[in-house]
C-alpha positions in Angstrom: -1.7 10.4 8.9 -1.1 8.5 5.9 -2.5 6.7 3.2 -3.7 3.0 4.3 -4.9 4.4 7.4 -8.4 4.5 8.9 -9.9 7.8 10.7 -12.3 7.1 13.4 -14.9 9.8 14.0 -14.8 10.8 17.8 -18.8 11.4 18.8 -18.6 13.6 21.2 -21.2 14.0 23.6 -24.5 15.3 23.1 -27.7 15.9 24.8 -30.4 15.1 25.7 -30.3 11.1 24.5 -31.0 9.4 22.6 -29.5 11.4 19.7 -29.0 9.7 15.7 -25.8 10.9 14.4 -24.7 11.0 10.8 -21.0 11.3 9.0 -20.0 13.2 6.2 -15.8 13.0 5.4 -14.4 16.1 3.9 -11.6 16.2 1.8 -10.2 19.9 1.8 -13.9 20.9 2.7 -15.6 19.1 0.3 -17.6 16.1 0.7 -16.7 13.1 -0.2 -19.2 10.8 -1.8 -20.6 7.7 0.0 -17.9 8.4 2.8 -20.9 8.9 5.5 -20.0 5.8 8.3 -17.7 6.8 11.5 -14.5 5.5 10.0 -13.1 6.6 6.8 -9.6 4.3 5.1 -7.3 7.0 3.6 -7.3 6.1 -0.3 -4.5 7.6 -2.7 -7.2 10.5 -3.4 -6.6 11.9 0.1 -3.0 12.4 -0.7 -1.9 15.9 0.2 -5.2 16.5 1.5 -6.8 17.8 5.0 -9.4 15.9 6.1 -12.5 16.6 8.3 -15.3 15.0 9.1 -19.1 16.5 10.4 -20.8 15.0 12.6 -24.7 15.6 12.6 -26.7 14.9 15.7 -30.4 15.1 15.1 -33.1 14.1 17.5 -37.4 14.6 16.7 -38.4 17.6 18.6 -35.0 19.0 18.0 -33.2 21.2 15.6 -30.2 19.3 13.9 -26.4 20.5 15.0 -23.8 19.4 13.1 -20.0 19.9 14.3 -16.9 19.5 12.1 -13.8 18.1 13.4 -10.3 19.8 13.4 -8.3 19.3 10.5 -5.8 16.4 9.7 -2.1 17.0 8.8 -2.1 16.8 4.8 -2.5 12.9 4.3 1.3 12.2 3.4 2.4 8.8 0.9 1.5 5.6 2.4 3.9 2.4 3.2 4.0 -0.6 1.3 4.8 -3.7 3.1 6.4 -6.8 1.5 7.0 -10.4 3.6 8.8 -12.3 3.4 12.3 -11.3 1.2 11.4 -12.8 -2.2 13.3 -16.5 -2.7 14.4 -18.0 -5.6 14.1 -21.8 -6.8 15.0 -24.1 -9.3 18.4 -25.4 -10.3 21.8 -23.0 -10.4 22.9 -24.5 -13.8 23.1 -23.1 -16.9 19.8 -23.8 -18.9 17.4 -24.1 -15.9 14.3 -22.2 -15.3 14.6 -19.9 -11.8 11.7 -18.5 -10.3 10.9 -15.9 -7.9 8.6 -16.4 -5.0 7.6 -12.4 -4.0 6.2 -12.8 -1.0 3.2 -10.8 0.4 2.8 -7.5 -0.3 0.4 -4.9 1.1 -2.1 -3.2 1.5 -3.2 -5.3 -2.2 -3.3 -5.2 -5.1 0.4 -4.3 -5.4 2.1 -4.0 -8.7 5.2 -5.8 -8.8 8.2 -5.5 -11.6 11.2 -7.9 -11.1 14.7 -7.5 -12.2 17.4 -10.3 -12.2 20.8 -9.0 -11.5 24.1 -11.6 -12.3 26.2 -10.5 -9.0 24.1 -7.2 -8.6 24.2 -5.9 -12.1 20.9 -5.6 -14.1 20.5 -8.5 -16.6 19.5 -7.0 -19.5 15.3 -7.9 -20.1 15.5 -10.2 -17.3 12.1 -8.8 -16.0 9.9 -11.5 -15.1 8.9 -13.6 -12.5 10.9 -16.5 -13.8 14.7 -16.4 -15.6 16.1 -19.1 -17.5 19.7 -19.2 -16.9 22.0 -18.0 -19.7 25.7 -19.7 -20.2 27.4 -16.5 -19.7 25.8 -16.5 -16.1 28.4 -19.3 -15.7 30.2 -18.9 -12.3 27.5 -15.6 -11.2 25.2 -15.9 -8.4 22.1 -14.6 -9.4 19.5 -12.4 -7.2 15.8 -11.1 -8.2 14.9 -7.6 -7.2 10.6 -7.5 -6.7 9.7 -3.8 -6.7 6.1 -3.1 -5.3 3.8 -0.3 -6.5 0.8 1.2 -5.6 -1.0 4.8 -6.5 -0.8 7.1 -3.3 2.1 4.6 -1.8 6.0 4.8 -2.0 7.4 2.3 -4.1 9.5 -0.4 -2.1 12.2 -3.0 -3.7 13.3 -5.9 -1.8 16.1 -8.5 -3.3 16.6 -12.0 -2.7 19.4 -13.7 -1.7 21.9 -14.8 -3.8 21.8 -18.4 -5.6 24.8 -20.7 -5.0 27.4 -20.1 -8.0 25.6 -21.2 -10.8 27.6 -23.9 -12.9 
């Protein structure tokens, strides 16, 4: 059980039918507000956290029973997915623009931070989406490192593959 995915409420049976049943999702016993349908979509909130969830049957002519589940395993860090690699374009010659494509990251929104490395070293403040190619980069090939972020998720970095020499 981890962040990014969705708990489903098992009904259970009850008797006799028809029987209206309402949701409440706990978070280490406590309610959770507005979290009253049969799923529930693990947010970073629920990190660390047991979850339940009651289930209250209630039928006219009856007396209401509500039941509450077992608990989860603490909610543990969710994983960020990125597709494809990034890719670079633009010219590999000194004084042209390159850009980085990052490819699709989720669940979104993801925060992404780019580094441009000159044969796998760090380019000093070469941190956005696009580089300009400096002279001294003459003879490198040059890669783009998109690191993804999200509260509650691990943090993933995925590089590019290297530009032909740049001359």
């Amino acid at each position: 059980v981890k962040v990014g995915y969705r708990l489903t409420a098992s009904d259970g049976k009850w008797a006799p039918v028809p029987v209206t049943l309402k949701y409440q999702w706990r978070r280490n016993g406590v309610a959770i507000t507005g979290a009253t349908a049969s799923t529930y979509l693990l947010g970073a909130a629920d990190r660390t956290a047991r979850m339940t969830v009651t289930v209250t049957g209630a039928k006219t002519g009856y007396t209401s029973v509500a039941k509450t589940s077992a608990a989860t395993l603490a909610v543990a860090t969710g994983t960020l997915t990125a597709t494809p690699v990034p890719r670079i374009t633009g010219a590999t010659r000194v004084g042209s623009r390159l850009t980085a494509t990052a490819g699709t990251w989720s669940p979104a929104p993801v925060t992404l931070r780019y580094q441009w490395r000159r044969n796998g070293v760090a380019i000093t403040g070469a941190t956005g989406s696009t580089y300009v190619v400096a002279s001294s980069m003459r003879g490198a090939r040059i890669t783009v490192t998109v690191t993804g972020s999200k509260s509650g998720y691990t943090s993933v970095a995925r590089t590019s593959t290297a530009t032909a020499v740049i001359s």
